[in-house]
C-alpha positions in Angstrom: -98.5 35.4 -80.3 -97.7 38.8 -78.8 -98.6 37.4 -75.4 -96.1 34.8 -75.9 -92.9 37.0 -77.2 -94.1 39.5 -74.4 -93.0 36.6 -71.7 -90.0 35.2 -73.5 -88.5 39.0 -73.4 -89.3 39.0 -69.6 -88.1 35.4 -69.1 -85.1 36.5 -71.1 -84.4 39.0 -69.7 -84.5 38.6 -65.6 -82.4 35.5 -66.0 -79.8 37.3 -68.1 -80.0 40.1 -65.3 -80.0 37.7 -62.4 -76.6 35.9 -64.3 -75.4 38.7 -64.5 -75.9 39.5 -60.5 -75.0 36.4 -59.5 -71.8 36.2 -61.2 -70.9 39.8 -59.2 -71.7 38.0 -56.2 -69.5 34.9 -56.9 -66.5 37.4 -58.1 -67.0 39.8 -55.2 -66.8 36.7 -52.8 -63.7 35.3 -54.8 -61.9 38.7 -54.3 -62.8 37.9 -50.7 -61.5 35.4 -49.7 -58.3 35.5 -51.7 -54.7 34.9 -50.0 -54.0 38.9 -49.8 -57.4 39.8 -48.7 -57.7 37.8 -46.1 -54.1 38.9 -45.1 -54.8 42.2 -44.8 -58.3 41.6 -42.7 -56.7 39.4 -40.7 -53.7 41.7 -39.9 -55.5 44.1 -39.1 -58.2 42.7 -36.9 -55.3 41.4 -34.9 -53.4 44.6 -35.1 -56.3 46.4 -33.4 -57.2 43.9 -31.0 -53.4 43.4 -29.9 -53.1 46.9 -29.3 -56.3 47.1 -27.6 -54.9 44.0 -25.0 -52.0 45.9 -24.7 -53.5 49.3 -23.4 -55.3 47.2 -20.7 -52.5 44.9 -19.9 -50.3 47.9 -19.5 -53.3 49.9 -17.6 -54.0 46.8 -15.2 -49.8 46.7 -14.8 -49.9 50.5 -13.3 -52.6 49.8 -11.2 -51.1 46.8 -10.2 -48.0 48.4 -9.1 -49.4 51.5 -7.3 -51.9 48.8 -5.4 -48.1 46.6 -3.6 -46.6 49.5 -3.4 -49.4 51.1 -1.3 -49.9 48.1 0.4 -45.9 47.9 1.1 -46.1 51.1 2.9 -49.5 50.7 5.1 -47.0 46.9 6.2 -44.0 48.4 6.8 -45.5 51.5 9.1 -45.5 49.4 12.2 -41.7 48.2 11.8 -40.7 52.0 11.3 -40.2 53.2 14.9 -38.8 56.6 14.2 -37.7 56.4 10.6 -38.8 58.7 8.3 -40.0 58.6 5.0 -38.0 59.9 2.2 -39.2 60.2 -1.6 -42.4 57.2 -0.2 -39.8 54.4 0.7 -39.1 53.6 4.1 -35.8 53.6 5.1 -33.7 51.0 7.0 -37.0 49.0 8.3 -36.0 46.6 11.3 -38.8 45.2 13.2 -39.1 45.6 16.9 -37.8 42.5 18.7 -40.8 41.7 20.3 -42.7 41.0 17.1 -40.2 39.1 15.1 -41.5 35.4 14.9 -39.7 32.1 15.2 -38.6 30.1 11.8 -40.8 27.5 11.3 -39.5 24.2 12.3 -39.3 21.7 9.6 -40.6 18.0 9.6 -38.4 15.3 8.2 -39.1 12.5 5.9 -37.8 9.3 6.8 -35.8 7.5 4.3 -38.4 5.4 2.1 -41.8 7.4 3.2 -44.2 8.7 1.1 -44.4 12.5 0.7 -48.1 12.9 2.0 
């Protein structure tokens, strides 16, 4: 007989505690998903990553800019025939007339072909 209350007290006993447990679990979860939970998680993974997209966007932007305007410069130098620089911008740039090249000459389409 005492073997036998012994194990109902156990048995009584871990499934009170695991109801108890479980129904933690399920609230915690509830809480968790909830509209103004998942607002503010949301809002502020995409706060973090949208400012973290924007320092590269803005980083690749610079780097970017400094690369065509470097590459502006190193084109332009053989067109500059005795202009100087001033502040990194070519002046008046005018290349020589032996360099200049023809306009391309366009075909025509005839009336009713088909554009190839």
């Amino acid at each position: 007989m005492f073997k036998r209350a012994t194990w109902l007290g156990v048995g009584f006993t871990l499934g009170v505690g695991t109801t108890v447990v479980a129904a933690r679990k399920a609230r915690q979860q509830l809480d968790r998903y909830k509209p103004p939970a998942v607002v503010d998680r949301v809002t502020t993974s995409i706060t973090d990553k949208a400012s973290s997209l924007r320092a590269h966007v803005t980083e690749a932007l610079a780097d970017g800019k400094q690369a065509a305007k470097d590459r502006e410069q190193e084109l332009r130098k053989p067109y500059a025939r005795g202009v100087e620089e001033t502040d990194g911008d070519l002046a008046e740039l005018r290349p020589p007339e032996e360099t200049r090249l023809e306009e391309p000459r366009r075909r025509r389409r005839r009336a009713g072909a088909r554009p190839e």
